[in-house]
C-alpha positions as CSV (number, residue, x, y, z in Angstrom):
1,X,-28.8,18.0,86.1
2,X,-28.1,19.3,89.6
3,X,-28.5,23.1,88.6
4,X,-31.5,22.7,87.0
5,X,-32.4,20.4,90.3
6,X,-32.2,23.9,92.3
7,X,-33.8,26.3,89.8
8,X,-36.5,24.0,90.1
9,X,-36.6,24.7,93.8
10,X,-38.7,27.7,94.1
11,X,-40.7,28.1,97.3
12,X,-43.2,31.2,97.4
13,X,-43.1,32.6,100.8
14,X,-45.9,35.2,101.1
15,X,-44.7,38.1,98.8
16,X,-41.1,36.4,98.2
17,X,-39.7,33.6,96.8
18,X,-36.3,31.7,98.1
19,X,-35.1,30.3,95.0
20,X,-31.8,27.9,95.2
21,X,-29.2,28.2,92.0
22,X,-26.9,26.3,93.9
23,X,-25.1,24.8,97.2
24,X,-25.3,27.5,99.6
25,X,-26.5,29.9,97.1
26,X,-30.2,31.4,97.1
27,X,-32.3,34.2,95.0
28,X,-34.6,36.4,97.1
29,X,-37.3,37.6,95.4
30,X,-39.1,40.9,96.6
31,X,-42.8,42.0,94.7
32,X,-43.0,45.5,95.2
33,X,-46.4,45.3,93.5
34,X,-47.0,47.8,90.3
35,X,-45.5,51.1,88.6
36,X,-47.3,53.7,87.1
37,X,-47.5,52.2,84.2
38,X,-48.9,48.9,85.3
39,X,-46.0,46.8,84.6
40,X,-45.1,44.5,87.9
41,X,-41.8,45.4,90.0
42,X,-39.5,42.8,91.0
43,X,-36.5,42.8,92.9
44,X,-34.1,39.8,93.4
45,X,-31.1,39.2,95.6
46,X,-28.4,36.5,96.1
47,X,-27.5,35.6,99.4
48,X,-24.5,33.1,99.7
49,X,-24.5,30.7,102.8
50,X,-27.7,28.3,104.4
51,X,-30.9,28.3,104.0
52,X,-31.5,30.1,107.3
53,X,-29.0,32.7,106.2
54,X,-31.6,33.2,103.3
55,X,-34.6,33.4,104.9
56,X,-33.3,35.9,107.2
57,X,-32.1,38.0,104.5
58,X,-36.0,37.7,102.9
59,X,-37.7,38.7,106.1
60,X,-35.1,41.9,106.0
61,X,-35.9,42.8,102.6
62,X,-39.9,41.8,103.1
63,X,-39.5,44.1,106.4
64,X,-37.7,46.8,104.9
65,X,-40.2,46.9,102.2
66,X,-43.5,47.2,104.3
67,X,-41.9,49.5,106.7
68,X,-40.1,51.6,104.1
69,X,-36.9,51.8,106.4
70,X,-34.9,52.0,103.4
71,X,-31.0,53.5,104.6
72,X,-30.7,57.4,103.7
73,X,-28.6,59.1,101.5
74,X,-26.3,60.0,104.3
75,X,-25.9,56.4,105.8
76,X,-26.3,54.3,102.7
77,X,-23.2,52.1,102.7
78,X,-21.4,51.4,99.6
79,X,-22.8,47.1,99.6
80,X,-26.4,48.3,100.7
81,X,-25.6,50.7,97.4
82,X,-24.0,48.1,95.2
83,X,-27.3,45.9,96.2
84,X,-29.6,48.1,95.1
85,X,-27.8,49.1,92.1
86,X,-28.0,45.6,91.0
87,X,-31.2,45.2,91.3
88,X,-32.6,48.3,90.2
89,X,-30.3,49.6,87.5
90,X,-28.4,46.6,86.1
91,X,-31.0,43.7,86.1
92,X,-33.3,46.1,83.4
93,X,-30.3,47.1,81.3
94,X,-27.7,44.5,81.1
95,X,-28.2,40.6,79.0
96,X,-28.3,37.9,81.4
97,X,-24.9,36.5,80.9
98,X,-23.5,40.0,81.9
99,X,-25.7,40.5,84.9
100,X,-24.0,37.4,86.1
101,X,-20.2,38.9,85.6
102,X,-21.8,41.9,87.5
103,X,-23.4,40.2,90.5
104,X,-20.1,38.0,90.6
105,X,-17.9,41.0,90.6
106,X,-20.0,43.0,92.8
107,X,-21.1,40.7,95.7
108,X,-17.7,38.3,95.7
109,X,-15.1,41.0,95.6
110,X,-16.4,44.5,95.4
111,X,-19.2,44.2,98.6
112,X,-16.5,42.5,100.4
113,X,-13.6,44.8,99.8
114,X,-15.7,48.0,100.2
115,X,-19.2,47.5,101.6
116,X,-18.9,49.2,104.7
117,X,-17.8,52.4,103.5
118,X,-20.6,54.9,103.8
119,X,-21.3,56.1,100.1
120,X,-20.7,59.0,100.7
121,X,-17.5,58.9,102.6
122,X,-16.0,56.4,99.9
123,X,-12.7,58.2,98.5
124,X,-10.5,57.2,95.4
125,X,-7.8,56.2,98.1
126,X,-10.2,53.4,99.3
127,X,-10.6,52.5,95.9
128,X,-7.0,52.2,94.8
129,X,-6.5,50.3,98.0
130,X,-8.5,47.9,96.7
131,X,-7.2,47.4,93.5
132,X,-3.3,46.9,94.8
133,X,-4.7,44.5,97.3
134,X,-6.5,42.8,94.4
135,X,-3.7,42.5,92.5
136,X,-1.7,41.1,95.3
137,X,-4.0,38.8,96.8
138,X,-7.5,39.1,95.1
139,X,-7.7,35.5,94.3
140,X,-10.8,33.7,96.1
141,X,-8.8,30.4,96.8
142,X,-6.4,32.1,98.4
143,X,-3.8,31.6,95.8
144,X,-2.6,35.1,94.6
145,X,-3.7,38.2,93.4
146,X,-5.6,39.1,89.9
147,X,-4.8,39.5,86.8
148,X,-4.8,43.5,85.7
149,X,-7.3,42.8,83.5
150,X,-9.3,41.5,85.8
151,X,-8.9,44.1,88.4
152,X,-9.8,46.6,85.0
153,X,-13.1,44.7,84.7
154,X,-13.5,45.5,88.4
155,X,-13.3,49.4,88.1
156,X,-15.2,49.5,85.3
157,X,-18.2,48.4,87.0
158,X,-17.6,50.4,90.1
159,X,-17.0,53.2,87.7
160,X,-20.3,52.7,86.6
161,X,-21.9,51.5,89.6
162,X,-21.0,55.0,91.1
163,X,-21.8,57.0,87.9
164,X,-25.6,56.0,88.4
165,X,-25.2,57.5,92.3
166,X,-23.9,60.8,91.1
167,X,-27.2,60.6,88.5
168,X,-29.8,59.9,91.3
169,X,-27.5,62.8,93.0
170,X,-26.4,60.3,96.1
171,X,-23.2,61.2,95.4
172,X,-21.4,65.4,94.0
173,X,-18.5,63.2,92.0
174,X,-17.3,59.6,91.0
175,X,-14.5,59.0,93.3
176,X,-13.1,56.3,90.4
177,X,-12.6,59.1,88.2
178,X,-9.5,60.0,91.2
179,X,-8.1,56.4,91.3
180,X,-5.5,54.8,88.3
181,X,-6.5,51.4,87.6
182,X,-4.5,48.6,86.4
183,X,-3.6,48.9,82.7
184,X,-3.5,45.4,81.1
185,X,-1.3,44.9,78.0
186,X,-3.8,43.9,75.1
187,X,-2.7,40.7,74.5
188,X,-1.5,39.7,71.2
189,X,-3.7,39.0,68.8
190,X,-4.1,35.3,66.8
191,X,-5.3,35.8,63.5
192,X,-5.3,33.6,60.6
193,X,-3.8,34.9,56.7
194,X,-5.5,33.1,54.2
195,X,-3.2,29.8,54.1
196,X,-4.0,29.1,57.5
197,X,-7.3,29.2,57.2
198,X,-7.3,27.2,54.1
199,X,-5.2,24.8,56.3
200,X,-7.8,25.1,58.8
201,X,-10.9,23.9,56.5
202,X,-9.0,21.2,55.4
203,X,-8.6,19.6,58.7
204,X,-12.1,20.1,59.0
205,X,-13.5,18.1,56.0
206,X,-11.6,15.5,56.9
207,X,-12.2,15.7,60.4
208,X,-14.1,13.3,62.5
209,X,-15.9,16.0,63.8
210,X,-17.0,17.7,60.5
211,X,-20.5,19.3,61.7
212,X,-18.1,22.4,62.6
213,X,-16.9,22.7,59.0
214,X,-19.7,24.8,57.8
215,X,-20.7,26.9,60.9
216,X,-16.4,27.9,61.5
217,X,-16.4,28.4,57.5
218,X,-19.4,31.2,57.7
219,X,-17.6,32.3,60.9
220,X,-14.3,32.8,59.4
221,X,-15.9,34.1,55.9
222,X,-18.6,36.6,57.7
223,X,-16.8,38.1,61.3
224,X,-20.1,36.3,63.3
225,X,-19.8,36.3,66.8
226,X,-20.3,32.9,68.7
227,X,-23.8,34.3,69.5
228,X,-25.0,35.3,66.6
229,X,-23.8,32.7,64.1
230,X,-25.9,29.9,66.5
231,X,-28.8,32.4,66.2
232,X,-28.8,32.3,62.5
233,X,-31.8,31.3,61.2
234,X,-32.7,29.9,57.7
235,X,-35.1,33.4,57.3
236,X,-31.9,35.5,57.9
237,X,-30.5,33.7,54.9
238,X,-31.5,35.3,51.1
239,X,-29.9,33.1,48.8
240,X,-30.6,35.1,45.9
241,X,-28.7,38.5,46.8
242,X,-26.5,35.9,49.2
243,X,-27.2,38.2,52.2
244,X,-27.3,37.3,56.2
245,X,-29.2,39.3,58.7
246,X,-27.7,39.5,61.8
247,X,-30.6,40.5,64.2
248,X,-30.1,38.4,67.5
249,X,-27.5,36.3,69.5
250,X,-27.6,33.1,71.1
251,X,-26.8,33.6,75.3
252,X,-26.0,30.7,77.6
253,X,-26.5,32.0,81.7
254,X,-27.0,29.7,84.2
255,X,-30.5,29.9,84.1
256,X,-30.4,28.6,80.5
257,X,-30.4,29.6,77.0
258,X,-32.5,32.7,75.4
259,X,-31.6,34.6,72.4
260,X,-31.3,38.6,72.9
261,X,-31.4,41.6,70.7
262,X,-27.8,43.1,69.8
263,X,-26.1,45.6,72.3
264,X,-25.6,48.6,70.0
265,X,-27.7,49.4,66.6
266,X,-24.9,48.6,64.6
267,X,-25.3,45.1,66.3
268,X,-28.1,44.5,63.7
269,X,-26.7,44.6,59.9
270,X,-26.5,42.8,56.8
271,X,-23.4,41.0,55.9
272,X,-23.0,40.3,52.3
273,X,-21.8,36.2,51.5
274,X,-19.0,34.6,49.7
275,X,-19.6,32.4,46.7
276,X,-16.8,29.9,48.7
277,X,-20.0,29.8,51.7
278,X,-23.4,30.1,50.0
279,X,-23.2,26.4,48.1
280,X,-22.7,24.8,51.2
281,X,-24.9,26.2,53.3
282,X,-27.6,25.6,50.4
283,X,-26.2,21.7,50.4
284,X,-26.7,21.9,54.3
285,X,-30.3,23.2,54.4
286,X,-30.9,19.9,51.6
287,X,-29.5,17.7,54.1
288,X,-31.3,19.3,57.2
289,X,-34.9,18.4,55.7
290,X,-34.0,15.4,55.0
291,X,-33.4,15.1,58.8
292,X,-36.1,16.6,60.0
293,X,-38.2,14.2,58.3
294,X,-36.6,11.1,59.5
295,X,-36.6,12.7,63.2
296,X,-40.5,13.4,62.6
297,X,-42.7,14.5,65.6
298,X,-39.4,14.8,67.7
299,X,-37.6,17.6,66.1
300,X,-38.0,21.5,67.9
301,X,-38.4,23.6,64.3
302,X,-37.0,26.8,65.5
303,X,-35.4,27.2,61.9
304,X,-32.1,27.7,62.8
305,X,-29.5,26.5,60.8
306,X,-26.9,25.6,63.2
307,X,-28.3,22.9,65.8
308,X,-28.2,20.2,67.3
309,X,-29.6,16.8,65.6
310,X,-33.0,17.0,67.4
311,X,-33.3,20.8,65.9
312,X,-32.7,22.5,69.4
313,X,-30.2,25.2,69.9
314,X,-26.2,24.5,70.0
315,X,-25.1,25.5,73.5
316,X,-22.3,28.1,72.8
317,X,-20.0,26.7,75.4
318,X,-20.1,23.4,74.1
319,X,-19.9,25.1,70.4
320,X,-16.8,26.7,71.6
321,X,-15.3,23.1,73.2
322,X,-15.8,21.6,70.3
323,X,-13.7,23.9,68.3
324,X,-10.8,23.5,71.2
325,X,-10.6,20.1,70.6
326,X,-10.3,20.3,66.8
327,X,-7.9,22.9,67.2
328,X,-5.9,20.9,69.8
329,X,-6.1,17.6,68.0
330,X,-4.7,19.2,64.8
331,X,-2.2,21.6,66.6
332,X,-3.6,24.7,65.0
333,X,-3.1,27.2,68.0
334,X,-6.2,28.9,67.4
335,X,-9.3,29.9,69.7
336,X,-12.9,30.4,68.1
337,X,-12.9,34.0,68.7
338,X,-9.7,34.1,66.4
339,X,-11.9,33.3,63.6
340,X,-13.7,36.6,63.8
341,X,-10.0,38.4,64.0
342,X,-8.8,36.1,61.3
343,X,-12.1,37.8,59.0
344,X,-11.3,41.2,59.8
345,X,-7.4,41.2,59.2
346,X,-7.8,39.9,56.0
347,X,-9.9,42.3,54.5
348,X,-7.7,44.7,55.8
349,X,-4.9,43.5,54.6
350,X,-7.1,43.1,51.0
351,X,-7.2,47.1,51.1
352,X,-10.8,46.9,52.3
353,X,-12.2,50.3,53.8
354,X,-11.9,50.2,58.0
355,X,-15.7,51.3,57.8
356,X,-17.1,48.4,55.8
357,X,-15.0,46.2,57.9
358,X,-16.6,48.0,61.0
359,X,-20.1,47.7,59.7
360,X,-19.3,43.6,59.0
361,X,-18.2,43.1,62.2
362,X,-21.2,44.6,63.7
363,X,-18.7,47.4,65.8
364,X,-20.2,50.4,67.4
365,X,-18.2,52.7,65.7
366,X,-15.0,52.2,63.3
367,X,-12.9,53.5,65.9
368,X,-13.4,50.5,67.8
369,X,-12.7,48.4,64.5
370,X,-9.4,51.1,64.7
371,X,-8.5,50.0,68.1
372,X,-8.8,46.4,68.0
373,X,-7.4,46.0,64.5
374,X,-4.1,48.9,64.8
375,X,-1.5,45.8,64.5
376,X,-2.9,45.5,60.7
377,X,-2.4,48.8,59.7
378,X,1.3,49.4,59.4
379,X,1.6,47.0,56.6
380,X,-1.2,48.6,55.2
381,X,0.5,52.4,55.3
382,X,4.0,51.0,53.7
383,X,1.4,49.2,51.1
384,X,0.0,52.8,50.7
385,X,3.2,54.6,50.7
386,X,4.1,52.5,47.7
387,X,1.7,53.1,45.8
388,X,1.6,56.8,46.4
389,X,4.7,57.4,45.8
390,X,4.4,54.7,42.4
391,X,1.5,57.2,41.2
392,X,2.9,60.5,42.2
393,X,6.1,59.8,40.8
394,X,4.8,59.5,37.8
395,X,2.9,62.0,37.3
396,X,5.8,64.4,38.3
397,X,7.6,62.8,35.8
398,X,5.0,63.0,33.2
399,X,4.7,66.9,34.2
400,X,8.6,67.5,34.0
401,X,8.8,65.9,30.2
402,X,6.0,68.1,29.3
403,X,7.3,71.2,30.9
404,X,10.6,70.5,28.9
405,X,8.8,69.9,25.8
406,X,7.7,73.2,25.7
């Protein structure tokens, strides 16, 4: 209630807009009136501290705009960089939810750390710098340093943050490519064999809770990510060849919900259903007509087939609570993400090929699928081993008898 109390709180101020998202945090929106091509250009920045802070910030930006006194190439600082980068790069070609990881990582710890570097003069020693201070002390309470991971999530947006500077030739080189960041053991991976998930569906019929059992049983049966499973609609769904489409995802941002196209091509694909799921999703589609019609006027239609009572979408982070507290009540020691690993180890394991595996779970390329999955496949090559050496064995034998036969 309180968030959506500030997003409400938009004030136009001539050209620009102060909008609040939260306490002592405010979005600057600058027009810069049209492109070549008609379309409208926006840019937005977040200013942390008070109102005043804010304003000052817009008449800067509104200043800088009408003036043109935009910094040069040669005294551009790294955070006047990062700034623009933000809002002209990343805000047209990143999803909502990972514009905020971006602005959060640029503007708490990056701007911070090494914003009044001139772009130019920023080496890989300032860099790595950072990262060991990071590590050591990188926490924003105060309380430590990072996680390597973290600190990994930091370069890689630096990395390419400054990629797009050597494009618009600010910079000859990406100093990142100099620097060795933190590398993060992958941890281990929690995936279900087929028992366990049995186990799991079990707990779930007879749970309290048992409007999860069908979404985590096409989860578990079909890879889904969180995203997409919630943006399934009844259209995806042909009962006849028993066939989803996978063609969008659910995203939760702090301005709200909004469903988004897939990040790669292979994000969009057809994923071909078990027996074990299509019955009771068919049973479910009964029972949500019948709903619909005792809700009446006050049901939102949008067809999907995961939602809440009144039709409206399921918000993925209370999805994903939900799940916790199934898990935790019944002590399985399972996340909702582990569904998706759970899918994809056993059909390795079943001797499925890594590429159809790849193309269920929607991967980029199978060498990702390669990457992720690698723990699977050393059970898999004794399994193969076996059997070569079962079939090849015989077939030398075969040979030999016939060879002293004649």
């Amino acid at each position: 209630m309180e968030e959506h109390r500030y997003q409400e709180r938009a004030v136009e101020m001539s050209s620009g807009t102060l909008r609040q998202l939260g306490p002592n945090l405010w979005e600057v929106g600058i027009d810069f009136g049209y492109n070549d091509t008609g379309k409208r250009v926006r840019r937005y920045r977040r200013i942390r501290g008070t109102k005043k802070v804010a304003e000052a910030e817009r008449t800067r930006l509104l200043r800088e705009r009408d003036t043109g006194a935009r910094p040069t190439a040669a005294s551009l600082k790294v955070g006047e960089y990062l700034e623009q980068w933000l809002d002209d790069f990343a805000r047209s070609r990143v999803s909502g939810k990972t514009l905020e990881r971006y602005d959060a990582i640029v503007r708490r710890h990056l701007i911070p750390a090494l914003g009044n570097h001139r772009l130019t003069k920023l080496s890989p020693m300032h860099i790595q710098g950072y990262y060991a201070s990071a590590l050591e002390s990188g926490r924003l309470n105060g309380k430590g340093g990072l996680s390597p991971q973290t600190v990994l999530h930091h370069h890689r947006v630096l990395h390419v943050a400054l990629k797009s500077a050597v494009k618009a030739r600010l910079l000859t080189w990406n100093p990142c490519e100099g620097t060795d960041p933190p590398r993060p053991q992958r941890p281990e991976m929690n995936a279900q064999n087929e028992d366990d998930t049995a186990r799991m569906l079990e707990c779930l019929e007879k749970d309290s809770n048992h409007e999860l059992y069908l979404p985590v049983l096409v989860a578990v049966t079909t890879g889904l990510r969180r995203g997409e499973l919630l943006a399934l609609r009844w259209g995806d769904l042909d009962f006849d060849a028993g066939v989803l489409s996978v063609s969008r995802s659910l995203e939760q941002t702090s301005a709200g919900l909004r469903f988004k196209s897939p990040k790669t091509r292979k994000g969009v694909r057809r994923v071909q259903l078990p027996d074990l799921t299509i019955k009771p999703l068919w049973r479910h589609r009964l029972e949500q007509e019948r709903l619909k019609t005792d809700v009446g006027k006050g049901y939102q239609d949008g067809d999907l087939i995961f939602c809440m009572l009144d039709g409206s979408p399921w918000h993925p982070n209370n999805f994903s609570a939900a799940f916790a507290r199934f898990a935790k009540r019944h002590n399985l020691g399972i996340r909702l993400h582990d569904l998706r690993h759970s899918h994809a180890s056993q059909l390795l394991r079943q001797g499925v090929p890594l590429k159809v595996v790849s193309e269920r779970l929607g991967h980029a390329t199978a060498a990702i699928t390669l990457d992720v999955y690698a723990h699977v496949l050393p059970g898999m090559q004794e399994e193969a081993a076996r059997g070569l050496d079962s079939a090849l064995s015989g077939a030398v034998e075969r040979r030999r008898k016939v060879s002293g036969g004649v």
